[in-house]
N, CA, C and O of each residue as an XYZ file, in Angstrom:
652
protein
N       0.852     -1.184      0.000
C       0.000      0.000      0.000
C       0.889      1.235      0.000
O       1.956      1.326      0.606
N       0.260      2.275     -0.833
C       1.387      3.691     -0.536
C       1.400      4.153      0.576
O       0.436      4.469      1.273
N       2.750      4.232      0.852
C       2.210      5.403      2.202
C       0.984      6.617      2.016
O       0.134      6.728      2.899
N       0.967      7.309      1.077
C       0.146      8.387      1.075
C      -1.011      7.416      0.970
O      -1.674      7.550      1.999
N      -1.512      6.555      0.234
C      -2.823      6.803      0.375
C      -3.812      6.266      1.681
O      -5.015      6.039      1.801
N      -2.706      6.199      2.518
C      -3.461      5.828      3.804
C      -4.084      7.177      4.740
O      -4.777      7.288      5.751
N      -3.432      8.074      3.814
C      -4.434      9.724      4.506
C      -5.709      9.819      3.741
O      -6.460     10.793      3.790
N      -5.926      8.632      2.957
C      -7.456      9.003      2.434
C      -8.218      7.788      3.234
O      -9.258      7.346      2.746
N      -7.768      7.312      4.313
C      -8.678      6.345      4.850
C      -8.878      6.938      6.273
O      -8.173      7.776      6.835
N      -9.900      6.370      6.690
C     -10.116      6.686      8.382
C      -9.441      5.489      9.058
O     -10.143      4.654      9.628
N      -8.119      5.371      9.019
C      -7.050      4.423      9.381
C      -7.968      3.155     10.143
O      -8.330      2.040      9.767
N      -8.169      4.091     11.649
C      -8.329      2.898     12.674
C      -9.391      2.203     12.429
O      -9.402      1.019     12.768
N     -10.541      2.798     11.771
C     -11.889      2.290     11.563
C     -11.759      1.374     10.348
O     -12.458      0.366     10.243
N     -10.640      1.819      9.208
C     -10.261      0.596      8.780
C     -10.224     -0.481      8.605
O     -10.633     -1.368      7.855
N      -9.133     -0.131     10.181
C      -8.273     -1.714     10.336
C      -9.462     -2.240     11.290
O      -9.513     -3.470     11.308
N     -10.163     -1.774     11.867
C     -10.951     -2.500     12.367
C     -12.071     -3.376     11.786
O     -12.442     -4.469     12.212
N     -12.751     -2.376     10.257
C     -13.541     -3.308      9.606
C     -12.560     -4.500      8.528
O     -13.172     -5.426      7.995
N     -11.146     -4.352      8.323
C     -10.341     -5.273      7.990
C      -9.726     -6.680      8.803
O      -8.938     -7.510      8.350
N     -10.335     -6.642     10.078
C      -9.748     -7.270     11.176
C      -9.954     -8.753     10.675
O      -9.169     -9.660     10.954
N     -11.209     -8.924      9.828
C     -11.529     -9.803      9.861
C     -11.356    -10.880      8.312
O     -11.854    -11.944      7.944
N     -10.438     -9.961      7.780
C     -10.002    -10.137      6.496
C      -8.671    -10.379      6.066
O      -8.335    -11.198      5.211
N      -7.677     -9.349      6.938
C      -6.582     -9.375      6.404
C      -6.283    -10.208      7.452
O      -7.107    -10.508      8.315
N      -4.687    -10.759      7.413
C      -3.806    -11.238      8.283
C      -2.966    -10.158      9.102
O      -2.727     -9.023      8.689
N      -2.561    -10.675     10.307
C      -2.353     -9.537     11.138
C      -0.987     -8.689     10.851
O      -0.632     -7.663     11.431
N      -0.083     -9.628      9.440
C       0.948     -8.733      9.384
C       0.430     -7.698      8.510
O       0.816     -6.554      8.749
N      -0.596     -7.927      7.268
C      -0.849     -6.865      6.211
C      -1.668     -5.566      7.217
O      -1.860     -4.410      6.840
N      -1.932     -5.963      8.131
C      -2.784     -4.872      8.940
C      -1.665     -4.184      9.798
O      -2.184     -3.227     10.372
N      -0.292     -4.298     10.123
C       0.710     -3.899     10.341
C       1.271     -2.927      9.593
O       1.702     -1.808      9.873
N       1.164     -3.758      8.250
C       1.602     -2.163      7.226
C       0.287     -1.117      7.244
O       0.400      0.102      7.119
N      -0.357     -1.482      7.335
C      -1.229     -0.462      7.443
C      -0.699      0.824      8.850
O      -0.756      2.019      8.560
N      -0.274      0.444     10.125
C      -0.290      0.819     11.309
C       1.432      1.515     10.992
O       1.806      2.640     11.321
N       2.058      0.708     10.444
C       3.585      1.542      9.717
C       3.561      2.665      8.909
O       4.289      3.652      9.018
N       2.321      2.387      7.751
C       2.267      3.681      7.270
C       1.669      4.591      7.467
O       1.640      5.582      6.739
N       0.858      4.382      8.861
C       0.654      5.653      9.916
C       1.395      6.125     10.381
O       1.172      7.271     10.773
N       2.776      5.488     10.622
C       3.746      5.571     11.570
C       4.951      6.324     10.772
O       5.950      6.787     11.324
N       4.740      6.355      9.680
C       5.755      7.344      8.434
C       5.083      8.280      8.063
O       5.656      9.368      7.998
N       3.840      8.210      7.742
C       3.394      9.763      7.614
C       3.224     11.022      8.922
O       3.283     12.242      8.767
N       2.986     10.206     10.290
C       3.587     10.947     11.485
C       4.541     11.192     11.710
O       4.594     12.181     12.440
N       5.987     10.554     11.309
C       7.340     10.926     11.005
C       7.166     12.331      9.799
O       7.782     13.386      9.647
N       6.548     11.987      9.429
C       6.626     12.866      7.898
C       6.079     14.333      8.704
O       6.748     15.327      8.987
N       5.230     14.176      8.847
C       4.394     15.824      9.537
C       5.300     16.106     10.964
O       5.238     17.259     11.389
N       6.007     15.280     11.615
C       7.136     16.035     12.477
C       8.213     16.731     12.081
O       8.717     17.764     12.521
N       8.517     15.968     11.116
C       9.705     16.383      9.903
C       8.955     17.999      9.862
O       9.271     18.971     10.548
N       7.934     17.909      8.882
C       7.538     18.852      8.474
C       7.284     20.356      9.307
O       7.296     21.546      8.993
N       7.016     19.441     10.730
C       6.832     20.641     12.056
C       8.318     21.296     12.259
O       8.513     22.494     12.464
N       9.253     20.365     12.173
C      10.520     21.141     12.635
C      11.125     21.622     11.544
O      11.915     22.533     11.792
N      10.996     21.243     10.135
C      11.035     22.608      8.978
C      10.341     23.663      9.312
O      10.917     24.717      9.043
N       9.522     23.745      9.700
C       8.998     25.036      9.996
C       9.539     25.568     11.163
O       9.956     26.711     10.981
N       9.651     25.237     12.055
C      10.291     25.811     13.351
C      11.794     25.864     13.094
O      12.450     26.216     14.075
N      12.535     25.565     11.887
C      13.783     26.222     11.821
C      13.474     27.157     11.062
O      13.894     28.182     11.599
N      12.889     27.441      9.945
C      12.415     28.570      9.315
C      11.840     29.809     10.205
O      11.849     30.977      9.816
N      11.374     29.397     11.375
C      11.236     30.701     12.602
C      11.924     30.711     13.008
O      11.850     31.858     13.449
N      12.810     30.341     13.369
C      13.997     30.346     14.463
C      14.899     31.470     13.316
O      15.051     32.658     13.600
N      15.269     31.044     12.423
C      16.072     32.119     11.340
C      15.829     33.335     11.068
O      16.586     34.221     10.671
N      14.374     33.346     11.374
C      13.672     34.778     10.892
C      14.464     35.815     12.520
O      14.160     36.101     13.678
N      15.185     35.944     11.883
C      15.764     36.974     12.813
C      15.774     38.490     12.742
O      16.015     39.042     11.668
N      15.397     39.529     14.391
C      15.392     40.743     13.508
C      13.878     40.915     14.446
O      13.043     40.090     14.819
N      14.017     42.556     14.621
C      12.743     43.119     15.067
C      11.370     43.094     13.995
O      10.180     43.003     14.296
N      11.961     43.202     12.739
C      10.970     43.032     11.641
C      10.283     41.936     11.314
O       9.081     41.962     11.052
N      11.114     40.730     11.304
C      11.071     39.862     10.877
C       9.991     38.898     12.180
O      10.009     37.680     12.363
N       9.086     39.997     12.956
C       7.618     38.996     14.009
C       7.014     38.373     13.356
O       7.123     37.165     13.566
N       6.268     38.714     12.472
C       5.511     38.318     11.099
C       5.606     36.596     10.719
O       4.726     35.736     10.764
N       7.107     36.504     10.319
C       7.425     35.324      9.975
C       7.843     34.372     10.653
O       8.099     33.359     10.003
N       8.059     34.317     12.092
C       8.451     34.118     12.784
C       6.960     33.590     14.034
O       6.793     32.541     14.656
N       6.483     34.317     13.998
C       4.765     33.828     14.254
C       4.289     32.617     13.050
O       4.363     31.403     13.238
N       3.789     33.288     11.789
C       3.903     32.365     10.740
C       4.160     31.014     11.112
O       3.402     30.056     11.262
N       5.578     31.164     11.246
C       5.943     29.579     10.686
C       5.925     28.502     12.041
O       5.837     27.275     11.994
N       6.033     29.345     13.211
C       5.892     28.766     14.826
C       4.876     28.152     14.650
O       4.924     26.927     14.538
N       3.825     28.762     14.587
C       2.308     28.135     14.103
C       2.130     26.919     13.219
O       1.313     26.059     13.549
N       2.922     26.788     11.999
C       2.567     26.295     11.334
C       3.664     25.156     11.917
O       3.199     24.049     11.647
N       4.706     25.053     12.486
C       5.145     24.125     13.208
C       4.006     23.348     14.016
O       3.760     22.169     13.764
N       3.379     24.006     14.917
C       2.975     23.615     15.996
C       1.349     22.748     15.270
O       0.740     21.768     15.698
N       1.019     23.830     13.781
C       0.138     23.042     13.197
C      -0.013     21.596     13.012
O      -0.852     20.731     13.265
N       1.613     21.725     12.244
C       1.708     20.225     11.696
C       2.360     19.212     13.002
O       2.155     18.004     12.890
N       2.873     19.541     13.810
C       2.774     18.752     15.206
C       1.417     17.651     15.802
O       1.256     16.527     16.278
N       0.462     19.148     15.294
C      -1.316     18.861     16.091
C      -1.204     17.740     14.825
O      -0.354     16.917     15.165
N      -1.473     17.576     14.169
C      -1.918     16.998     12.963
C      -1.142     15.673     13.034
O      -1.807     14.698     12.685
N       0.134     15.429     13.415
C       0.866     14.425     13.401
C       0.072     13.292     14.622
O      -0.339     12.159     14.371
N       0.015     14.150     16.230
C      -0.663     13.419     17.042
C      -1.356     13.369     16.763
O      -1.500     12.167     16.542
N      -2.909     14.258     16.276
C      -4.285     13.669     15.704
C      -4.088     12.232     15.076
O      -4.386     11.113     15.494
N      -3.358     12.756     13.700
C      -3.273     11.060     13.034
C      -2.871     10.436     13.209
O      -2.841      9.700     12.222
N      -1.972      9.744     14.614
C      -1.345      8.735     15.330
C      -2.668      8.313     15.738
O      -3.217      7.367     15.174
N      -3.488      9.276     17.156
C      -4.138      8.740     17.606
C      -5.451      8.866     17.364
O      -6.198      8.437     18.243
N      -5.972      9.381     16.322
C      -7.242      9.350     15.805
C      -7.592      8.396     14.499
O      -8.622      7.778     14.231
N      -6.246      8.523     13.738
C      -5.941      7.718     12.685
C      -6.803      8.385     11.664
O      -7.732      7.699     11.237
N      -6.672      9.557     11.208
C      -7.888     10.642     10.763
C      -6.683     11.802     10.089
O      -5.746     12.025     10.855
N      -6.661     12.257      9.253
C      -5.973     13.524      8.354
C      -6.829     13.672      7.097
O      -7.438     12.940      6.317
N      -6.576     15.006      7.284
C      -7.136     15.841      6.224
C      -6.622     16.959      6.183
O      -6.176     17.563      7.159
N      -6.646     17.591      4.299
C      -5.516     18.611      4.045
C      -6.672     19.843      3.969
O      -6.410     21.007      3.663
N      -7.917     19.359      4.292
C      -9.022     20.879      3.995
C      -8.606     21.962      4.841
O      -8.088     21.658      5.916
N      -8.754     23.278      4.518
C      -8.349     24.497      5.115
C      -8.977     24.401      6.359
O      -8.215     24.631      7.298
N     -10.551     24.035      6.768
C     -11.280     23.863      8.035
C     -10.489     23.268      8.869
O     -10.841     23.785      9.930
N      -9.228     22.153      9.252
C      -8.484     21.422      9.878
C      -7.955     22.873     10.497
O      -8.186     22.952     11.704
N      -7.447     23.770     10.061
C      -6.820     24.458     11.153
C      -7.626     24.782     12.235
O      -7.134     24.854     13.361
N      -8.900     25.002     12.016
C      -9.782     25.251     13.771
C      -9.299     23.815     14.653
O      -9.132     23.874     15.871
N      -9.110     22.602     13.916
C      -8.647     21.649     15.206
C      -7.509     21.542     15.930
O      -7.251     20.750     16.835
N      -6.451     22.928     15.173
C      -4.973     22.805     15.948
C      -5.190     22.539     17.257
O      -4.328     21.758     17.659
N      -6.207     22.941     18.367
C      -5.857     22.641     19.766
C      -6.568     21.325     19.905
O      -6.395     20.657     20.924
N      -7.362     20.911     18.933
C      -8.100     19.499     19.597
C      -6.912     18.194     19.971
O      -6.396     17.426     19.159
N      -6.728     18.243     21.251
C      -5.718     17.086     21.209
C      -5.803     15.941     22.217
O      -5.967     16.363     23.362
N      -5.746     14.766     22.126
C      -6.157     13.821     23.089
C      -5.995     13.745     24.411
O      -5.007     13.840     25.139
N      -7.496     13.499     24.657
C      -7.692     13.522     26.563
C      -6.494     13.270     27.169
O      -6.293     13.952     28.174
N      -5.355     12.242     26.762
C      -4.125     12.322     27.815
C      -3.297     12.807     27.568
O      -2.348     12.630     28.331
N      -3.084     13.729     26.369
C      -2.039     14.555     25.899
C      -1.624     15.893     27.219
O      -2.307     16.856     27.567
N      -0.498     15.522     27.615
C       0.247     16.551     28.809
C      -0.161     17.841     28.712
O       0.234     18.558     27.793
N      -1.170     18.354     29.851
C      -1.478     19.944     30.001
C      -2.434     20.059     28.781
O      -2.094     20.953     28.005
N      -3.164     19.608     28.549
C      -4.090     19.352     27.276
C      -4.825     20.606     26.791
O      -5.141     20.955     25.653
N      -5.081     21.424     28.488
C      -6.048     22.433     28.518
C      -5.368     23.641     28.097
O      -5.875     24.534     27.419
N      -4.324     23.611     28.493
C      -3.074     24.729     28.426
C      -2.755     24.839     27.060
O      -2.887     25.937     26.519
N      -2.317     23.771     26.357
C      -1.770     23.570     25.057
C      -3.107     24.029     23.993
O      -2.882     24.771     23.037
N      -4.423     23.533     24.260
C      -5.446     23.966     23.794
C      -5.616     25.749     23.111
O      -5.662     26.349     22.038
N      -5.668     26.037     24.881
C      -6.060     27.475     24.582
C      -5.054     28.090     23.891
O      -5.318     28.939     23.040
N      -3.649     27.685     24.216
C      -2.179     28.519     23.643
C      -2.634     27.863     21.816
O      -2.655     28.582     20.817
N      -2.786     27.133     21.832
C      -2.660     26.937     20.240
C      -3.828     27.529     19.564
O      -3.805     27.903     18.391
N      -5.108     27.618     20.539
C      -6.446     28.479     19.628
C      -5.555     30.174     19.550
O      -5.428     30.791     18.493
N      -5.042     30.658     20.865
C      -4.803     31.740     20.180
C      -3.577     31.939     19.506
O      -3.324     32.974     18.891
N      -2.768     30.925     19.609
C      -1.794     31.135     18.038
C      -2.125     31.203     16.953
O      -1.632     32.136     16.319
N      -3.321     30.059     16.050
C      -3.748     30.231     15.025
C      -4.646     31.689     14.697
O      -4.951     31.938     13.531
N      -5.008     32.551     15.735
C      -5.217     33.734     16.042
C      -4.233     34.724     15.505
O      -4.393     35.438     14.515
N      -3.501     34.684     16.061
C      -2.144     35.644     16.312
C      -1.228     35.415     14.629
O      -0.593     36.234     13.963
N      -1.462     34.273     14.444
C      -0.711     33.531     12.704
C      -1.895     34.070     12.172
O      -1.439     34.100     11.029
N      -3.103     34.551     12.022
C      -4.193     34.853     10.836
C      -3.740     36.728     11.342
O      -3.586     37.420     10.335
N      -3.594     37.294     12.323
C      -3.672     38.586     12.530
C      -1.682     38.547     11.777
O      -1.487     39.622     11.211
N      -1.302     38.272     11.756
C       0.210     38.449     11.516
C       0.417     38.001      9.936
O       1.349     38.535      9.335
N      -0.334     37.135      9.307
C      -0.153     36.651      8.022
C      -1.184     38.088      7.134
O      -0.844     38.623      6.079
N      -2.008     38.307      7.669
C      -3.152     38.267      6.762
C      -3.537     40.464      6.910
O      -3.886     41.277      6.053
N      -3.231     40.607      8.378
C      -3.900     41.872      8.687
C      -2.550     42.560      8.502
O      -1.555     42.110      9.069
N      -2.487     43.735      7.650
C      -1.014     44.844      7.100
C      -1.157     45.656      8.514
O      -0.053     46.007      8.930
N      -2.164     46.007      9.285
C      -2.190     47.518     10.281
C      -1.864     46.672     11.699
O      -1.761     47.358     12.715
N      -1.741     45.601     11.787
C      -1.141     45.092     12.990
C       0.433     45.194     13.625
O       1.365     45.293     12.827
N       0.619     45.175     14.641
C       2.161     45.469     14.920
C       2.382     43.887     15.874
O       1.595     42.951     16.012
N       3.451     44.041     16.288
C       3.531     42.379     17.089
C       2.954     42.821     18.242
O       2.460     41.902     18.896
N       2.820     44.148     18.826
C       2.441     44.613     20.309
C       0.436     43.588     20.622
O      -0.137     42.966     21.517
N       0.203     43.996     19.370
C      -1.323     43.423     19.162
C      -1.101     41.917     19.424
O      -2.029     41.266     18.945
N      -0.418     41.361     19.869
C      -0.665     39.641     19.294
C      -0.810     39.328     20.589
O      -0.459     40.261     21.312
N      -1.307     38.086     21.344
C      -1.166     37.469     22.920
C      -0.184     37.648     23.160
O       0.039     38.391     24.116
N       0.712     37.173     22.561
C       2.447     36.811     22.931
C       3.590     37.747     21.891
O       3.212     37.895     20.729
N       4.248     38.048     22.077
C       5.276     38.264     21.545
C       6.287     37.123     21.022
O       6.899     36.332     21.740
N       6.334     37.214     19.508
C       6.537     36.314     18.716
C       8.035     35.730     19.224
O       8.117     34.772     18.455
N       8.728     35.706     19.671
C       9.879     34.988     20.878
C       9.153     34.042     21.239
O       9.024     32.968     20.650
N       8.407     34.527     22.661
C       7.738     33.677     22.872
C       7.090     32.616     22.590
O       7.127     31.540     23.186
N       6.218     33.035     21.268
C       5.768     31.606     20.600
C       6.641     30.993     20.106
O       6.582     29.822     20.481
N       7.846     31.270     19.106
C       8.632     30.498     18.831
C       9.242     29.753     19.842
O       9.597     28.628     19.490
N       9.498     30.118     21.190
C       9.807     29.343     22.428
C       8.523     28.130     22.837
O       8.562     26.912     23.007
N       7.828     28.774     22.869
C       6.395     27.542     23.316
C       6.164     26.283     22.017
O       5.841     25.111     22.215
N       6.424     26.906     20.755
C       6.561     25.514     19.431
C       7.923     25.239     19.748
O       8.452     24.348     19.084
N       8.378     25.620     20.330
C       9.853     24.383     20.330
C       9.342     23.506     22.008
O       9.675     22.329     22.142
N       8.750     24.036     22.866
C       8.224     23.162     23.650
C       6.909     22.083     23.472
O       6.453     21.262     24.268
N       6.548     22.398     22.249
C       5.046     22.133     22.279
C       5.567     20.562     21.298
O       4.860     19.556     21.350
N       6.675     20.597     20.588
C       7.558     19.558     19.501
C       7.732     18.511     20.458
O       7.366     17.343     20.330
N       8.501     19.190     21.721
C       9.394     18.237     22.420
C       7.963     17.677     23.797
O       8.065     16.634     24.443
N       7.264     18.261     23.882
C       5.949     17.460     24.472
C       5.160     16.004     23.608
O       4.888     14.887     24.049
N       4.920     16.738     21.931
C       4.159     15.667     21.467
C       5.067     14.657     21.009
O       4.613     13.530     20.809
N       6.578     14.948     20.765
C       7.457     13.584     20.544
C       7.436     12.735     21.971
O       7.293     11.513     21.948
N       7.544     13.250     22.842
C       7.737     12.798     23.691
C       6.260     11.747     24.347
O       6.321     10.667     24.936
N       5.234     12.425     24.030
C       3.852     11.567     24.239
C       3.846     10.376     23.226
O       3.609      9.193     23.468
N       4.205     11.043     21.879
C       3.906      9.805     20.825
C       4.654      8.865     21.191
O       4.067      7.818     21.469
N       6.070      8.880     21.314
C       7.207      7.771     21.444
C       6.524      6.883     22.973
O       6.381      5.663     23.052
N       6.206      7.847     24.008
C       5.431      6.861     24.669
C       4.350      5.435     24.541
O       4.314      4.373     25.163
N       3.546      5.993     23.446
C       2.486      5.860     23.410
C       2.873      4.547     21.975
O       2.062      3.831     21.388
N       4.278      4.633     21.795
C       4.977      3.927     20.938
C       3.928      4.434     19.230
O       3.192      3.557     18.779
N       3.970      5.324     18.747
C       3.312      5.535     18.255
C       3.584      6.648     16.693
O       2.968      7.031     15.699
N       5.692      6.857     17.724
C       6.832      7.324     16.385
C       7.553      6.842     16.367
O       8.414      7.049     15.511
């Protein structure tokens, strides 16, 4: 099976209506190539969080918000599809950046910080009359909280044996 086209299935519900079909190693690759495309969107989280980290410079809040976000996006998205077994590339997915599983560390905390990042990334991408003073945080900051927010969900997934 391709790796990609296992983002057009609802993984777990899947393998569950396959349980009774396949053998338990072909239902393995199935659970591997969950397990590479969550490699893949971490990858993808910490391209972006070196691309903020570079944006150096009082000017340079803008991009530096930007891409923190979009780190921390593709983070959310990596644990979703570990443990939901569920991705999708529709623009609506960004309202779920904070939805993250009941045992995911500080769940409530990480929640609200990530609703108002995708906040702060639409006022910083999109609005010209904004300054960084307008945002929750000062874009440091967020780039500090997506480099914590990386080393939380690696750290849950690998638990959860799950990267």
């Amino acid at each position: 099976m391709d790796e990609n086209h296992i983002l057009h299935l609802h993984v777990y519900k899947t393998i569950r209506c396959l349980q009774g079909v396949l053998v338990p190693d072909e239902l393995n690759k199935i659970r591997a190539a969950v397990r590479v495309n969550v490699r893949k969107l971490m990858l993808l989280g910490q391209s972006h969080l070196r691309f903020a980290a570079q944006a150096t410079g009082r000017e340079s809040w803008r991009q530096r918000v930007s891409r923190s976000y979009y780190c921390c996006y593709s983070v959310s998205r990596a644990v979703r599809l570990a443990t939901e077994g569920y991705y999708t590339a529709e623009v609506g997915d960004h309202k779920r950046v904070g939805e993250l599983p009941k045992d995911f560390p500080s769940r409530e905390l990480w929640e609200d910080l990530l609703t108002k990042f995708r906040a702060d990334r639409n006022l910083s991408d999109y609005d010209h009359t904004v300054s960084e003073a307008a945002l929750e945080l000062p874009s440091l900051r967020y780039l500090k909280r997506a480099r914590h927010f990386v080393r939380v969900s690696r750290r849950y997934l690998k638990g959860k044996a799950l990267l």
